[in-house]
Structure formats: C-alpha cells, structure tokens
C-alpha angles and dihedrals in degrees: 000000000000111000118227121249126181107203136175111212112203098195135130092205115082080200100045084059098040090058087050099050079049098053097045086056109055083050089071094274132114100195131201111229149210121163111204127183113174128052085253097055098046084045098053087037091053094055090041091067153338118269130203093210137009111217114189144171112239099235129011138166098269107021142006133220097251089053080044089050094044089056086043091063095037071071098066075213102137095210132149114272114194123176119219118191150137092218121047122123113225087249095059095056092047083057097045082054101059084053105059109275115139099208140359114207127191103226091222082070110038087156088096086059103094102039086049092043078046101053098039087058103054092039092057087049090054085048097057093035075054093047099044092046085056096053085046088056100048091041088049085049095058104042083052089049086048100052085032094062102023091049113113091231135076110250121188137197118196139147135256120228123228088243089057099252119124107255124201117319121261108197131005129176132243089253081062091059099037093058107031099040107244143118126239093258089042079065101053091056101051129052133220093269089063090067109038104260107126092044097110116205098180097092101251135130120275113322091212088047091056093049106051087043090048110022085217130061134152116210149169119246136132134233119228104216125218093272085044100254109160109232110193114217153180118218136201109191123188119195101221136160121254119182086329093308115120104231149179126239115191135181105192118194119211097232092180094122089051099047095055094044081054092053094036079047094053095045092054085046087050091047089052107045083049087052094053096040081055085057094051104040091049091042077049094054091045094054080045099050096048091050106043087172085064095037101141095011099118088036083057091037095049086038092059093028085060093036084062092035089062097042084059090064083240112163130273086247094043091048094045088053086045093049091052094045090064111046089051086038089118102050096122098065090078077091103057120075120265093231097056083046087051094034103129114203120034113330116217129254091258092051093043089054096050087053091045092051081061098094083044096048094038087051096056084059096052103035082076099063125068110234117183081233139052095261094145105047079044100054090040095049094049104101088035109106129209089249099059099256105115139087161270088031099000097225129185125244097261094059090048126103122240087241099045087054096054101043090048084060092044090041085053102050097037091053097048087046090054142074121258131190095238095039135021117260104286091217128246088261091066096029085060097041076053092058103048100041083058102051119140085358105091087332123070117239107242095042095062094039084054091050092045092053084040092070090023110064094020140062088230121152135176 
C-alpha cells in the first residue's frame, strides 16, 4: 500500500516533474503534488498548506534552490529540503549543505531519490519526538517547580555523601526560606545537621541508618529556624539519583497544631484521670469511715495489688486501673449496715449474705461511669475464683479480669494479716501458706507465685 506524501516541487520544467512524481512512485509513495517556479508561487504554496518534504532544481529562470531554501526557513517549518538538479559543481552542493539543505541529487541518477526522500523523513520524525520530548520535559519542569516552591510543605533536596553522612543541601523550596529563615545560598552552605533535621525524636533507631537500609522512612524531628525557633516536623525522605550523585529528597510537615492538640489532649486526659482518681479516693474515705474496723484496708489492699502487678511485668495503664479498683473495691458495703460491718463475734446466714451481695452492689455504681480502665468488672469480680466458687456469678477464670485475679490475692492476705472485728489477725505467714495451698485451686497461679516472690526475695511489707 502506497504510502501519502505531500511535496512542493520547485521546478520550471512539467517533465522534469513529471519524471520525479514517477519515480517516487514507483519508490511505495503516492504523493500530493504542487509544482512552483517563482518566489511568489512557493510563498503563497507554503501558507496554503503543510508539506512533508520540499524538491527542488537547483537554477531556474526565475528563481534558484538556495532563494527557495531561504523562504523554506522564513517558515520556522523544520521540513526536508532536497535539491534536485543536472548542473550543480561539487562546490555548490557543499554550499547548499551548509545551508540547510538535506540532500543534493544529480537528475541523471534519481535512484538515489527514494532512500534520500526515506531518510529525510524519518530523520525529520526523530527531530520533532526530540523536540517534543524536550518541550515535555520543560513543561514537566515547570509544573514540578511549580508544585516544588508553592507546596505548603518544606521540601528539601540534599546529597548524600559516600561515607553515608548527609552532605550540603542541593535545592530547597521557597516554603524552606519563608519558615527557617534563610536564603537560598544560606542553604547551599549548611546541611541538614545544621538544622536539626535528622535529629529524630520518635523514638526510633538512627535515621541515617534507616535510610540508607530502606531507601525510604518517614520520621519525627524538628528544625531549629535562623532566630532559633524550634519547628516541630514530620519528614518523609526518599534516597534518589541526580546527575550520579546519590541524593535525599524530604518533604517535611510543620506539625506544630498537632502537636499542641496532642499535648492539650494529654493535659485534659491528665485533668481528668486526676479528677476521677479525686472521686475515688474521697467515695474510698467515706466505705472506710463508716467501717473503722476496715480503715486502710483498700489503701493496703491497692499498695500490695500494684507490688504483684508489677512483679507480673503488667503494664503502667493496666496497674493505675488496678490500683483504683482497689482502693474503691468495697464500695458496695455502703449498703450494708454499720453495725453488721462493726458486729464482733459470728455473724448470722441472713447477715453474711447481705456482706456477700457488696461486689455485686458496688458493680451496679460504677458500671455507670466511664472509666479509661475496667474499674467496675474489676471491683465486682474481686471476690469470683478461677475454679467457679466465688460469688456473686461464680464465674469461672476465663471469664475474670487480670485485675480482678489479682485483688482478690492481695484482698485475701491482707484480710487474714490483719485484725477484724469478729477474729484476731491470722498472721502473713498463714495468710501466704492460704494463698499457695490453694493455687490454681480458687487462686490463679501466677498471681500467688507473684505474691510469693513478692515476700521471698523483698523486704516488702504492707
């Protein structure tokens, strides 16, 4: 299939013409013609229409191939200009050459027509992908530099050194200059260790280290500005080659807003735990003043509670709820007269049953305040075991709380070590030996051997 061609002939001569529309033919193409042969003519041809390729005779009457070419170029169209002629020196075409013209060809060998009208071509279509890469890329260029110096962020180039370090910075934004400070040639002299940025404060390994194992890490650090402001950030660094040199691109977020909503946010939480550790504390005075025989109890209870807690390795947030729990863990006796609480000597069915409704009664209270940890399963669990005998549900361990495990150990030793109104204090001894016949019995396990470890290998005391 015969391929278009759209040629202007500049060319006195119809048969001249004629022999070169032939011979392009018969080369694959099926070309669409004008022949021109004054300046005129080729002008008025030229803003007609586009052409893939210019042919013309080297002198003619009325015009010549280097005034044709000159027109050619008034254009700015780059296009393929081949001269065609029978009479050209070997000087003249050189010539012609340096000009701009693609090709001379002698008409007694028009053979060399086609491969010239062939390679012209293509090279004509590499020029303008070439171009237009070019304009891509300088489009490209200044959409990037657009994004790069209007972001909100900072955004930093710099290079990395062969020993690992970061060396002096290559690019920054205007972002970069607005909030630190500095000029752009302040930059190029300093590196980002001058200013903080590698100065990582999330408590993670090396930054350096992380970026040169992952290529990619995202971090918390601050910048310290040109008047020393601090300007805490989060950074996102990317290790990249730029003209062979192995470099660091960062974006680095101001986080200065959320850093002060967390710490506003972690005050309010700290007002508020203190708040609620108030409530407790005051709801714990008024159980122990209306049972003097108990007074301390729950501040015994929460001291040892926290001392196996700990032994156990539980976390800071799980101790401090534990530590709550007990020292509220009686609430429910409030509901129980004080003389029942006071009563020396056995105490009858219908009395020990009131008492034993207390975990029950103290639950239904503190089920209706949120706490930011489990107080009221704890408190109302306390007096439950792992094998099902307890009360009020009798549940069995699986279904316990932590918390409520371990209060109900330390509930049980301080109790026996200590004085009641109805019986003398038992003694720790006992109140131990209590404890560790009774392993994974009602007791869990590694409660009591917390609690043993607890009195063995420490001078702790209630």
């Amino acid at each position: 299939m015969s391929s278009p061609l759209r040629v202007l002939i500049v060319e006195d001569s119809e048969d001249h013409t004629l022999l070169l529309l032939r011979e392009l033919k018969r080369g694959g193409y099926d070309p669409i013609s004008q022949r021109v042969d004054t300046a005129s003519d080729m002008k008025e041809a030229l803003k007609k229409q586009s052409w893939d390729i210019v042919i013309a005779d080297h002198n003619m009457p009325q015009f010549s191939a280097p005034a044709a070419l000159n027109l050619l170029k008034e254009t700015g169209v780059d296009q393929p200009f081949i001269i065609v002629s029978g009479a050209i020196g070997e000087d003249m075409a050189v010539n012609a050459m340096k000009s701009g013209a693609s090709d001379y060809i002698y008409k007694g060998n028009l053979s060399r027509l086609i491969p010239a009208v062939e390679r012209e071509m293509q090279e004509v279509q590499v020029r303008q992908e070439r171009k237009q890469a070019k304009e891509d890329l300088k489009l490209s260029e200044e959409k990037f530099g657009t994004l790069f110096h209007n972001a909100n962020d900072i955004i930093c180039l710099y290079e990395l050194l062969d020993n690992g370090l970061p060396g002096r910075f290559i690019e920054v934004n205007d972002v970069a200059c607005r909030k630190l400070g500095y000029t752009r040639d302040d930059f190029f002299s300093l590196t980002p260790m001058d200013l903080g940025l590698l100065q990582n404060t999330d408590g993670n390994c090396n930054v350096m280290q992380r970026l040169l194992n992952q290529d990619d890490v995202t971090f918390e650090t601050s910048f310290v500005s040109k008047d020393k402001k601090v300007i805490p950030v989060e950074v996102s660094s990317h290790i990249f080659w730029l003209k062979r040199t192995r470099s660091v691109f960062s974006i680095c977020r101001d986080i200065s807003e959320r850093k002060q909503a967390e710490n506003d946010l972690k005050e309010s939480l700290e007002k508020l735990t203190s708040a609620m550790e108030g409530v407790i504390l005051v709801t714990a005075k008024t159980v122990e003043m209306r049972d003097p025989y108990t007074a301390g109890h729950q501040k015994s209870v929460s001291k040892l509670a926290c001392a196996i807690a700990q032994e156990m390795g539980l976390p800071k947030k799980e101790i401090d709820g534990i530590r709550l729990a007990c020292q509220i863990h009686d609430l429910g006796k409030i509901y129980v007269p004080a003389e029942i609480l006071s009563k020396p000597g056995k105490i009858s069915n219908i009395e020990f049953e009131m008492i034993r409704a207390h975990p029950q009664m103290a639950y239904d209270i503190l089920k209706m305040i949120e706490f930011p940890w489990p107080i009221a399963d704890i408190v109302g669990q306390h007096h439950e075991r792992i094998d099902g005998s307890g009360y009020p549900l009798g549940l069995p361990g699986s279904e316990i709380t932590m918390g409520a495990k371990i209060l109900g150990v330390a509930d049980v030793v301080e109790a026996m070590a200590s004085h009641r109104p109805y019986r003398p204090a038992l003694g720790m001894k006992k109140a131990l030996t209590e404890i560790l016949d009774n392993r994974s019995g009602p007791y869990d396990p590694k409660v009591v051997d917390a609690c043993i470890r607890l009195f063995s290998n420490s001078e702790f005391k209630i």
